[in-house]
GUFI-26139 format. One line per 3 residues: number of its first residue (from 1); for each residue x, y, z of C-alpha. Coordinates in nm, 3 decimals, m for minus. Example, Ala and Ser with C-alpha at 12.3 -4.5 7.8 and 13.67 -1.06 7.14 Angstrom:
# residues 2
1> 1.230,m0.450,0.780  1.367,m0.106,0.714 $
This chain:
# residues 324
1> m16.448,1.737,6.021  m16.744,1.462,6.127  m16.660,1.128,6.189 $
4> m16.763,0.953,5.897  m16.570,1.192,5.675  m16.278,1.096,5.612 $
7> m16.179,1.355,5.336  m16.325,1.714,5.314  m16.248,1.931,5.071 $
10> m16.387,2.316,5.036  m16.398,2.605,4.759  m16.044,2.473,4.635 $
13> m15.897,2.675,4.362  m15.533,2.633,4.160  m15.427,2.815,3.847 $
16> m15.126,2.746,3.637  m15.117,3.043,3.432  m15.423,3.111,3.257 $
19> m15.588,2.768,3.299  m15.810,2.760,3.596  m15.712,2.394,3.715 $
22> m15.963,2.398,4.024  m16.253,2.648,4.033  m16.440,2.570,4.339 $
25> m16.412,2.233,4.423  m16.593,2.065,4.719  m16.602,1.726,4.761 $
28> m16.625,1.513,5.064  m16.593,1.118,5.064  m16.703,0.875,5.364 $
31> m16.514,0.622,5.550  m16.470,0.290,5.456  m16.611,0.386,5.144 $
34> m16.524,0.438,4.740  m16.547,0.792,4.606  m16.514,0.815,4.202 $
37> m16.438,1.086,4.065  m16.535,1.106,3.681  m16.442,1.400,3.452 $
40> m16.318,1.480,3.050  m15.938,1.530,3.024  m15.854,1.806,3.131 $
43> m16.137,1.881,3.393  m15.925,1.931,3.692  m15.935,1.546,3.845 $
46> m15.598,1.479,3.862  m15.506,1.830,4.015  m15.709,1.748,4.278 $
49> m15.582,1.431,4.393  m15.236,1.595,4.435  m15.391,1.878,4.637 $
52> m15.493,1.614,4.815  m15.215,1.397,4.894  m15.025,1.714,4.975 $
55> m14.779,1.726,4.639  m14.983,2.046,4.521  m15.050,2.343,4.730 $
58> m15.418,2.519,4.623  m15.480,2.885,4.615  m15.757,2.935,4.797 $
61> m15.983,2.671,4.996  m15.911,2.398,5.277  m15.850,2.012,5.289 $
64> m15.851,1.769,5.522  m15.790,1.403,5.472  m15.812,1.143,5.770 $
67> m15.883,1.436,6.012  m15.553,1.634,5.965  m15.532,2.007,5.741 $
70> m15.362,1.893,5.461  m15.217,2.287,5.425  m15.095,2.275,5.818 $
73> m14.968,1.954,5.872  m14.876,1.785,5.536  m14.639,1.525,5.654 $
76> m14.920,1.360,5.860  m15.115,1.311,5.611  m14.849,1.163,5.428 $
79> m14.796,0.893,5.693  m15.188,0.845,5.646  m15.186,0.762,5.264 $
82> m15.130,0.617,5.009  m15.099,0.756,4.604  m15.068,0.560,4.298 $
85> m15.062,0.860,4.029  m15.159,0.798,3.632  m14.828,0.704,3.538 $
88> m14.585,0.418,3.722  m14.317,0.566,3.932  m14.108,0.318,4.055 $
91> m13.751,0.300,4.058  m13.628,0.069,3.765  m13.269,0.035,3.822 $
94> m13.447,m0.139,4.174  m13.581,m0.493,4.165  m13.940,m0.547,4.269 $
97> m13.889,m0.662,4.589  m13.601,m0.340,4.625  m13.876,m0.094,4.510 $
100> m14.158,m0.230,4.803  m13.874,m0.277,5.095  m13.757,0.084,5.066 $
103> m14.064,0.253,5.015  m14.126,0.007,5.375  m13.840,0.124,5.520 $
106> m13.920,0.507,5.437  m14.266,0.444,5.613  m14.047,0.340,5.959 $
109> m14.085,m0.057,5.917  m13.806,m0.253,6.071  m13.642,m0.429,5.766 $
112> m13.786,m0.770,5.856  m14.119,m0.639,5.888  m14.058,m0.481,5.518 $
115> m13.946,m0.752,5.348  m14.242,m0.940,5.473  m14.518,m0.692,5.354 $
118> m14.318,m0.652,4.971  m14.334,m1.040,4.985  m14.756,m1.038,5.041 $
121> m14.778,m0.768,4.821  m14.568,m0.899,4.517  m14.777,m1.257,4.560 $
124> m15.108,m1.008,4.581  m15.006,m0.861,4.276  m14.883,m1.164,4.086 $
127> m14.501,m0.998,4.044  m14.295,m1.304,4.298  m14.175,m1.488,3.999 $
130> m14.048,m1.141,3.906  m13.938,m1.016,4.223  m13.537,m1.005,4.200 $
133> m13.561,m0.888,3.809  m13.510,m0.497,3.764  m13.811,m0.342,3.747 $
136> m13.658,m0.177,3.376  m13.724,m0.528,3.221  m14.083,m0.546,3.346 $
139> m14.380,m0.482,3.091  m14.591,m0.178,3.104  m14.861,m0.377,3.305 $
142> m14.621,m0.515,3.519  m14.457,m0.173,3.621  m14.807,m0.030,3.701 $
145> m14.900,m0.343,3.958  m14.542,m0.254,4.118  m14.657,0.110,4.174 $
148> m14.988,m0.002,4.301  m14.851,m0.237,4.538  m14.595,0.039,4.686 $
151> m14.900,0.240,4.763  m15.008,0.002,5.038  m14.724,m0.096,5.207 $
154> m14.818,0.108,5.461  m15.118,m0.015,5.531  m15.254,0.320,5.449 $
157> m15.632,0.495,5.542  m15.690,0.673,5.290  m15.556,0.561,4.890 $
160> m15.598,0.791,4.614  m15.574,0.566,4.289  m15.518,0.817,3.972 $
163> m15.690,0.603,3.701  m15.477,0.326,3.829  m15.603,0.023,3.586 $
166> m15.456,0.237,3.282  m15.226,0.048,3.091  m15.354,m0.259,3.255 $
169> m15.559,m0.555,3.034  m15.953,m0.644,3.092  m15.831,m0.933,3.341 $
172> m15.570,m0.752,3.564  m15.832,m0.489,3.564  m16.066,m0.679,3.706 $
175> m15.767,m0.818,3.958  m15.752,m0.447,4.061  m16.080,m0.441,4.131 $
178> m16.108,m0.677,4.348  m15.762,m0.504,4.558  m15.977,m0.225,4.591 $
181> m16.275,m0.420,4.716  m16.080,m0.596,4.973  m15.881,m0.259,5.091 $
184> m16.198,m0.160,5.169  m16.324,m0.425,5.362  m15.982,m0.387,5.563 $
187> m16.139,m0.039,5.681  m16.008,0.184,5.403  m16.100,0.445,5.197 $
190> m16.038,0.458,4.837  m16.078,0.813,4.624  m16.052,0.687,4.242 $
193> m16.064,0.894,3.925  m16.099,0.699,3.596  m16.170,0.688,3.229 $
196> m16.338,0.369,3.239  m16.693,0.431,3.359  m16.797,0.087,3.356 $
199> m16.490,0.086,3.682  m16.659,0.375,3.849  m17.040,0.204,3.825 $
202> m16.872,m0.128,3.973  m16.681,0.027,4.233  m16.789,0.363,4.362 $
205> m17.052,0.392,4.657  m17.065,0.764,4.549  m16.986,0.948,4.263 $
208> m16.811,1.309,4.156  m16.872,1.411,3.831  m16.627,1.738,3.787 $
211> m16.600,1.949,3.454  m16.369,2.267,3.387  m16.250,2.272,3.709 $
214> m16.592,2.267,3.871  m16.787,1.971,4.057  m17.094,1.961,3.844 $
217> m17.268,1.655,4.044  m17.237,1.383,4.300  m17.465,1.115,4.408 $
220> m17.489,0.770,4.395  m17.419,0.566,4.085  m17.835,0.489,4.081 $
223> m17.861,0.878,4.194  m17.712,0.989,3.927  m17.875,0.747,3.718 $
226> m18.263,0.860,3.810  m18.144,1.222,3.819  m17.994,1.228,3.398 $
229> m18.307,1.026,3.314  m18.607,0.786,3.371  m18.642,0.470,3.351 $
232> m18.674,0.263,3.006  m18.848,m0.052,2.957  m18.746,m0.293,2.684 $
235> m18.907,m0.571,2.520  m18.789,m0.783,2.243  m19.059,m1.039,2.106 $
238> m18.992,m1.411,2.002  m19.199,m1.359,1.663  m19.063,m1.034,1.491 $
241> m19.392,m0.996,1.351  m19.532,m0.906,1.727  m19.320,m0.565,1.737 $
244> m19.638,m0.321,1.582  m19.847,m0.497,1.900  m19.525,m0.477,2.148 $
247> m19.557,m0.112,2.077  m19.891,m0.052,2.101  m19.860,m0.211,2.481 $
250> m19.593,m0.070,2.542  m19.760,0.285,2.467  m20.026,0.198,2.698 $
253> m19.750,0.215,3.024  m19.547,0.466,2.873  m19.420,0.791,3.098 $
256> m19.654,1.119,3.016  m19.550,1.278,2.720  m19.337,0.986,2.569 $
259> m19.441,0.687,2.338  m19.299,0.381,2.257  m19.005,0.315,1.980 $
262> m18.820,0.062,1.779  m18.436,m0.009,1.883  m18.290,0.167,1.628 $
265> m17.982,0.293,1.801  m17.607,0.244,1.621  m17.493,m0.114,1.761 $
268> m17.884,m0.203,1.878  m17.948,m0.533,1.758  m18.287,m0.539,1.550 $
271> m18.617,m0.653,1.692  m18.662,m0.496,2.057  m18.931,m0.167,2.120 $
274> m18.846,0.030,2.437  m19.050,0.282,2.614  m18.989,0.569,2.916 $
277> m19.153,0.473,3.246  m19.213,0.676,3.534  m19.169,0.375,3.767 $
280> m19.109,m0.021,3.841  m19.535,m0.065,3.826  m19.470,m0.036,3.456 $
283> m19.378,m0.390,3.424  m19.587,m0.518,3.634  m19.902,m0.371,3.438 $
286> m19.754,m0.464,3.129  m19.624,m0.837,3.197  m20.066,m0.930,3.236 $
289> m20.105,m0.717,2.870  m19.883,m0.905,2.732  m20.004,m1.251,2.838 $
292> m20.353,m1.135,2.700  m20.212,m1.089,2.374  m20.027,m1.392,2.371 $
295> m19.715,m1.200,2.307  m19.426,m1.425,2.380  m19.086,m1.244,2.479 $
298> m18.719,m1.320,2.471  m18.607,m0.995,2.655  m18.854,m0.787,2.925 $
301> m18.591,m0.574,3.125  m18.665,m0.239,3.311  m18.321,m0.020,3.356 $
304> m18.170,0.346,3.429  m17.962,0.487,3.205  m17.617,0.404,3.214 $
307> m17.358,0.574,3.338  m17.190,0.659,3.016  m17.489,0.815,2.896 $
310> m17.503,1.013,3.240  m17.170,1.111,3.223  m17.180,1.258,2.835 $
313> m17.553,1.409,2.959  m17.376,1.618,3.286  m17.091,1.718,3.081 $
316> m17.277,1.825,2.758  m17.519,1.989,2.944  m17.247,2.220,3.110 $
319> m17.097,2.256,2.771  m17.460,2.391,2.627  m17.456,2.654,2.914 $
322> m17.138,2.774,2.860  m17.250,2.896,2.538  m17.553,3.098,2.651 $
C-alpha cells in the first residue's frame, strides 16, 4: 500500500444469504484526509465499514487499513482505530466517565493516564456535568456523544464514523463537525458514511458514492458536482417586470443546446430566470449586458449542482440501467 493511503480496499464481496451485501467494492481513502461514503439504505455502506474495522470477514477481496491486512492481522488494526457504529453502544449500567476509563484501560493506558483522556473527552463532548450519572439516564443525544467520545480514546489513525450525527440535533451536529475537523488536523483520517448530504459536502475531501453493493463513483465533492451536471447561472431582477429581458440575456450566454427558464421549481421562490453555462466567462459576459439594459439585480450567482441532486442523479441513473 503507498504512503499516502491509508486505507485500501479491493474487489470486496460479502453475501448474507441471497443479498449480495458487497459486490466489488474498491475504495481507497488518503491520509490525513475525510472519505464520505454516500449510498441509499441498504447499498452496502455500513457492511463495509465493519469489513473494515475487522468485525466482518468478506468473501472475496483484500483490505488494508493504516498499512496492516485487515484479513491477516486483525488485532493490529484494532489497536489502530477507532469505530463509532450507527447505533450507541456503550455500557449503561456504567457512568460516563466508567464507559471512557475502561474502554482506556482495554487500549493498555495506565489508569491515571485513562482517567485523564475520559476527563478531556467528556469536557470535548459537553457530558462532565454528567459524568458520574449512569449512562441509562442519559438522552438519546447524550448516549451517542458517549459512544463517539470512546472511539478516540485511543488516540486512534484511522476513525470510521457510521452516520455518527444520527440522533443528534442541528447544533450538536455541527459540534461533531467540528470533532471531525480537528481529528483531522491532529493527523487523522476519518472514513464517514451518512444520510445527511449537506455533512458529506462540508466535510469530505473525497467522495464514494456506492449503490447495490457496488461503488458507482468517487471524486471530489466539486468532481462530482461538474461530472452530474453543468453549471447554472441565476438571476433574480429588482423590478419583476425585467424577467422577459433577464431571459432574453440570459439566452444570449446560455450552454449549446439549452435556453434560459423561469424558477419554477417546488419550494423556488418566484421571480429569478436561470440558465446552463458551459463555464465561469458566462457571468462575466453577461454582468456588461445587463448594465446596458439597465437591468438592476438582487441575486447574480453562478453554481454546480448540489450534491443532493448528484446523489439522486448517480443513483437513479444506476436504477434506469438496471432495467435495460
Amino acid at each position: 500500500m503507498t504512503d499516502d493511503l491509508v486505507v485500501r480496499a479491493e474487489g470486496l464481496r460479502k453475501r448474507f444469504g441471497k443479498t449480495q451485501a458487497l459486490d466489488g467494492v474498491d475504495l481507497s481513502m488518503r491520509r490525513g484526509t475525510v472519505l464520505g461514503v454516500l449510498g441509499p439504505n441498504g447499498a452496502g455502506k455500513t457492511t463495509a465499514v465493519r469489513v473494515l474495522a475487522t468485525l466482518l470477514t468478506p468473501d472475496a477481496g483484500s483490505a488494508f487499513v493504516a498499512g496492516v491486512d485487515v484479513l491477516k492481522n486483525p488485532s493490529e488494526v484494532r489497536r489502530k482505530i477507532g469505530l463509532t457504529g450507527q447505533y450507541a453502544s456503550v455500557d449503561e449500567d456504567l457512568t460516563g466517565v466508567q464507559n471512557l476509563v475502561l474502554i482506556g484501560r482495554l487500549l493498555d493506558l495506565s489508569g491515571r493516564d485513562a482517567r485523564r483522556r475520559a476527563g478531556e473527552l467528556l469536557q470535548w463532548f459537553d457530558l462532565t456535568e454528567a459524568a458520574q450519572r449512569r449512562a441509562k439516564t442519559y438522552s438519546g443525544g447524550m448516549r451517542r456523544r458517549l459512544d463517539l467520545a470512546a472511539s478516540l480514546v485511543g488516540h486512534p489513525e484511522v476513525i470510521f464514523l457510521d452516520e455518527p450525527t444520527t440522533g443528534l440535533d442541528p447544533a450538536k451536529r455541527e459540534d461533531m463537525w467540528g470533532v471531525v475537523r480537528t481529528q483531522v488536523a491532529s493527523g487523522a483520517s476519518v472514513l464517514l458514511t451518512t444520510q445527511y448530504l449537506e455533512e458529506a459536502d462540508a466535510l469530505a475531501d473525497e467522495i464514494v458514492v456506492v449503490n447495490h453493493g457496488r461503488v458507482i463513483a468517487q471524486d471530489t465533492p466539486d468532481g462530482l458536482k461538474r461530472t452530474t451536471g453543468g453549471q447554472t447561472l441565476r438571476v433574480r431582477p429588482v423590478d419583476p417586470d425585467r424577467l422577459p429581458d433577464v431571459l432574453r440575456l440570459l439566452d444570449l450566454v446560455a450552454a449549446p443546446g439549452t435556453s434560459a427558464s423561469l424558477d419554477e421549481a417546488a419550494g423556488a421562490r418566484p421571480g429569478a430566470a436561470s440558465v446552463p453555462v458551459s463555464g465561469d466567462e458566462a457571468l462575466d459576459k453577461l454582468i456588461p449586458a445587463l448594465r446596458a439594459d439597465r437591468v438592476e439585480v438582487t441575486e447574480l450567482a453562478l453554481h454546480l449542482p448540489s450534491l443532493d441532486e448528484v446523489f439522486h442523479a448517480l443513483t437513479g441513473r444506476v436504477k434506469k440501467e438496471q432495467l435495460v
